[in-house]
C-alpha positions as CSV (number, residue, x, y, z in Angstrom):
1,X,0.0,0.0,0.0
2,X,1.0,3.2,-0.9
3,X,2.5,5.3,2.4
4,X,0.3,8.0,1.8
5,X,-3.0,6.0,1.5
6,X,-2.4,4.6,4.9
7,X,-1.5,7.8,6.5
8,X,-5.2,9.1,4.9
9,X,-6.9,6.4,6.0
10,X,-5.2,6.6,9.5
11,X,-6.3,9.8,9.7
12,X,-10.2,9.5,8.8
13,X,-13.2,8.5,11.1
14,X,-16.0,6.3,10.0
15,X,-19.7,5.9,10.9
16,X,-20.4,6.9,14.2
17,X,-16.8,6.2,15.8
18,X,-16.0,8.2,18.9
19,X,-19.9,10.0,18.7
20,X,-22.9,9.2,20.7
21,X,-26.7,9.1,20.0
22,X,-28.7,12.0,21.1
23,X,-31.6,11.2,23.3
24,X,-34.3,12.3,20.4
25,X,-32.2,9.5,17.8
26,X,-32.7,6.7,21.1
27,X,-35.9,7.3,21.2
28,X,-36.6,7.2,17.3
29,X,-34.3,4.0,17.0
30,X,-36.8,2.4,20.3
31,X,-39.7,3.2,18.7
32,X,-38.4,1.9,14.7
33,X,-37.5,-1.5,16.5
34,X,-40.6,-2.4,19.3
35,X,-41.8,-5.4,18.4
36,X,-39.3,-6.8,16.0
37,X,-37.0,-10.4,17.6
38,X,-33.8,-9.8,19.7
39,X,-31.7,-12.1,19.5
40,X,-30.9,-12.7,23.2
41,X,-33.8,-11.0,25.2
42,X,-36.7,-12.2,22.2
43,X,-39.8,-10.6,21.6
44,X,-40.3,-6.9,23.5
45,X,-42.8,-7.5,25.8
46,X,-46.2,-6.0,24.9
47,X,-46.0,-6.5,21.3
48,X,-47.3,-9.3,19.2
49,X,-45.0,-12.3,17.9
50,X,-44.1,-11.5,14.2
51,X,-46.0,-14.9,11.9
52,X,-43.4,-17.2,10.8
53,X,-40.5,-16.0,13.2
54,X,-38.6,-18.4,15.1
55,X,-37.7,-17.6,18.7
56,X,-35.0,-20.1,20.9
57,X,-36.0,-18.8,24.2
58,X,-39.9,-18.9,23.7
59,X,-40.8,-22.4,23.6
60,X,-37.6,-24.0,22.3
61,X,-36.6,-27.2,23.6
62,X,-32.9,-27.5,23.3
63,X,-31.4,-31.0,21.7
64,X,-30.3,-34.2,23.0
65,X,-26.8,-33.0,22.2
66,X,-27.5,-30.0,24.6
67,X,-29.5,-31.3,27.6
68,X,-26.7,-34.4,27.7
69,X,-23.9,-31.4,28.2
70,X,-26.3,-29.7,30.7
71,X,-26.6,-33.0,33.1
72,X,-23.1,-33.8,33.0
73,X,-22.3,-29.9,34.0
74,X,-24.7,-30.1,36.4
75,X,-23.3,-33.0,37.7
76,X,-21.8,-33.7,41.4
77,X,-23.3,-29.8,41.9
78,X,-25.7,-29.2,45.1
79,X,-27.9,-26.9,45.7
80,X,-27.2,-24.2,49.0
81,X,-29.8,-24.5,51.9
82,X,-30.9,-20.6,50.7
83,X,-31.6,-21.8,47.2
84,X,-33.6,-24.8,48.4
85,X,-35.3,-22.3,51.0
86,X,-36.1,-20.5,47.7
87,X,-37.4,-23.1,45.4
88,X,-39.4,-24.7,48.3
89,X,-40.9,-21.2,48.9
90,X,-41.7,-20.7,45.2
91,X,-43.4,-24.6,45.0
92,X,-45.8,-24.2,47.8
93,X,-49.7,-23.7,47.1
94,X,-48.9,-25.1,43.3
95,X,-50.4,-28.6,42.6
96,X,-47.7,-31.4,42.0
97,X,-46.8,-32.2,38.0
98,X,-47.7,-35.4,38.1
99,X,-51.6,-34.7,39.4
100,X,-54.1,-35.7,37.9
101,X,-52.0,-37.1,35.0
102,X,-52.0,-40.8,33.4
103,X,-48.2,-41.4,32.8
104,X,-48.9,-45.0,32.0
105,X,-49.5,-48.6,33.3
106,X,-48.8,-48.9,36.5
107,X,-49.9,-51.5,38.9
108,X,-52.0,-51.3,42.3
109,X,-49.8,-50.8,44.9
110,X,-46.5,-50.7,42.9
111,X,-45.1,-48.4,45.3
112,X,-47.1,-49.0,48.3
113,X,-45.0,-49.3,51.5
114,X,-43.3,-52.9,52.2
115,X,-44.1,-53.9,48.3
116,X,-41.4,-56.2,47.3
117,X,-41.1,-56.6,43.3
118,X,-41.0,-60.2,42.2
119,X,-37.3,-62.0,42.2
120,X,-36.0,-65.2,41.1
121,X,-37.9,-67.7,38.5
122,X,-41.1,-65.6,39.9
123,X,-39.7,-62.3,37.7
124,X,-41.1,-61.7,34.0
125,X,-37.5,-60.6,33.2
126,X,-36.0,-64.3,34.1
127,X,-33.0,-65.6,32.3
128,X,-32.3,-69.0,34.2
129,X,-30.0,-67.0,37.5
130,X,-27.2,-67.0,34.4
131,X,-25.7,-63.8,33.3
132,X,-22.4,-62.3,31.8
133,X,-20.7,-59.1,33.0
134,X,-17.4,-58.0,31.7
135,X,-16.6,-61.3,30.3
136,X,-17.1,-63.2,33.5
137,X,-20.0,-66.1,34.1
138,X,-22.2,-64.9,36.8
139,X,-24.4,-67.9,38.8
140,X,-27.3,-66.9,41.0
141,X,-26.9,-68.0,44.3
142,X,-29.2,-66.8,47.5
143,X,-27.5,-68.6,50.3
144,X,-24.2,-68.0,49.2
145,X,-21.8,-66.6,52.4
146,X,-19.9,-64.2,49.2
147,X,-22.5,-63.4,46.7
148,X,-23.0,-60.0,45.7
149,X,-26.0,-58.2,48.0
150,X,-28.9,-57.4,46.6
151,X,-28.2,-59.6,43.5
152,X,-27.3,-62.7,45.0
153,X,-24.9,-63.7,42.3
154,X,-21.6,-65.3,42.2
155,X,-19.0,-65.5,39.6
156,X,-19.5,-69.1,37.8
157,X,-14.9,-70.0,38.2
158,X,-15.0,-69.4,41.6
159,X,-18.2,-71.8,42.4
160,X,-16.6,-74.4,40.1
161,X,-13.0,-74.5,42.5
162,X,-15.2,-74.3,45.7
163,X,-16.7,-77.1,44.6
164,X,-13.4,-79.4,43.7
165,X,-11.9,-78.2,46.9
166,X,-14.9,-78.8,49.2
167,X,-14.9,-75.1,50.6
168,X,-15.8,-71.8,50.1
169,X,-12.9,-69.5,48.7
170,X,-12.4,-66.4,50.8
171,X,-12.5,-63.3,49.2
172,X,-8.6,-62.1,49.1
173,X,-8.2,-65.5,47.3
174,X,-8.1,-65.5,43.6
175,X,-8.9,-67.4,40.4
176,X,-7.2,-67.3,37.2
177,X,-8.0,-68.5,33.9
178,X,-6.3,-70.4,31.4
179,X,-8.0,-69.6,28.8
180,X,-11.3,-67.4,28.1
181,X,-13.4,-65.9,30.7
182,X,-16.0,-68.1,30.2
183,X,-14.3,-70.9,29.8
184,X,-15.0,-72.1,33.5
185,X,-14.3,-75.5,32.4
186,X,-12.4,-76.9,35.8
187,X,-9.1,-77.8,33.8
188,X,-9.1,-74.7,32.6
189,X,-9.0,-73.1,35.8
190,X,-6.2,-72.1,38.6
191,X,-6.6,-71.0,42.2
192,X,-4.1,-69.0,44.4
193,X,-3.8,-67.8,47.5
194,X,-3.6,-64.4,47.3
195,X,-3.6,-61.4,45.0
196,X,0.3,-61.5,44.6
197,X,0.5,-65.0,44.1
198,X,-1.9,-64.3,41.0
199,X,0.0,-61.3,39.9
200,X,3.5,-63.6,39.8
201,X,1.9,-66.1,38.1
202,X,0.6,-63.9,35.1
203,X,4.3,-62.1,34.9
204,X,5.5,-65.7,34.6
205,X,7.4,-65.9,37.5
206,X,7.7,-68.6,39.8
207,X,5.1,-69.2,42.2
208,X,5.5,-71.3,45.8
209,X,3.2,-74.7,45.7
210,X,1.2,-73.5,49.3
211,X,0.0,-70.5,47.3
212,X,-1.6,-72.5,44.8
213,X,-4.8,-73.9,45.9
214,X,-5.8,-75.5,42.8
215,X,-4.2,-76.0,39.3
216,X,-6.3,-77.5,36.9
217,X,-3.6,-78.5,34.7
218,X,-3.0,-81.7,37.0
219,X,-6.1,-82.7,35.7
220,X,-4.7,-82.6,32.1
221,X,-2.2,-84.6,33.0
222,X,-4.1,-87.0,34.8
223,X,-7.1,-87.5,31.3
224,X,-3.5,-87.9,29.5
225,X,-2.2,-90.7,32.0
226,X,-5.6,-92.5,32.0
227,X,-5.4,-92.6,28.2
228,X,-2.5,-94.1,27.8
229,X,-3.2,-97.0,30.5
């Protein structure tokens, strides 16, 4: 650019730059735009709603996109005891949302005091007490001294070593597989006594025969040694 095209345009003032409206302008410009949509406040109150026009704050229901970012930023918040003061204010003398409303089936007494829902083979939702989670085999089992609580279930490798060894495995004692994870298959199973033991084992370092409560590889090599007799 030429040096004294810059210096020109340096030099010059456009539109309204460093001036202000006059109060008679304000009032002309209020008056030009009443009624017409803003984009952050919306209508102007008092005016009717232009046909056609589309508004995001009157009646917009933001996307699934948007309300999923809104629960996970309201997540973990809680509200202060003067906000709940506030809101428990604002709520009282108004009849509850749900009143008066039919939001579906649902049975007499459903959520009566002391209902209990249906468990076991009595449940429409049944599969057999069998299930998979993560991988893993899990049995139902009620009376079990380590089953999960409120599920009752128990992982299907550990029930199949308690059952070889004739005792319950405690809790800090581990299984490991062979192969799959649901390949509970007892000679496809292994036992230690601890988390370490397990750990040594799996970095393929040697482990000491009392921390191995069960190896099913023995009883490879036993089906091998009947087969050849």
């Amino acid at each position: 650019m030429p040096k004294g095209i810059y210096i020109r345009l340096k030099n010059k003032s456009y539109g309204m730059q460093g001036k202000h409206h006059s109060e008679k302008s304000k009032r002309k410009m209020s008056e030009a735009h009443k009624g017409f949509f803003h984009p952050n406040t919306g209508f102007q109150k008092g005016h009717p709603k232009p046909k056609n026009a589309y508004s995001f704050k009157i009646g917009h229901r933001p996307t699934k996109e948007t309300r999923k970012k809104l629960s996970e930023a309201a997540k973990g918040r809680r509200l202060t005891k003067e906000t709940k003061q506030k809101i428990s204010i604002a709520h009282k003398g108004k009849p509850a949302w749900n009143k008066g409303k039919k939001l579906g089936f649902i049975p007499k007494g459903a959520f009566k005091k002391g209902h209990q829902m249906n468990r076991g083979a009595e449940n429409p939702a049944w599969k057999g007490g069998r299930t998979k989670v993560g991988g893993y085999v899990l049995v139902r089992k009620p009376g079990h001294p380590f089953a999960h609580k409120g599920a009752s279930y128990v992982c299907e490798h550990r029930l199949v070593v308690e059952k070889i060894i004739g005792r319950y495995l405690q809790p800090y004692e581990e299984v490991h597989h062979l192969g799959e994870k649901d390949d509970n298959r007892p000679h496809m199973l292994m036992a230690f006594a601890n988390e370490g033991a397990h750990k040594k084992f799996e970095c393929g370092k040697p482990v000491k025969p009392e921390e191995i409560i069960f190896d099913g590889r023995l009883l490879v090599k036993q089906m091998k040694g009947g087969r050849s007799q």
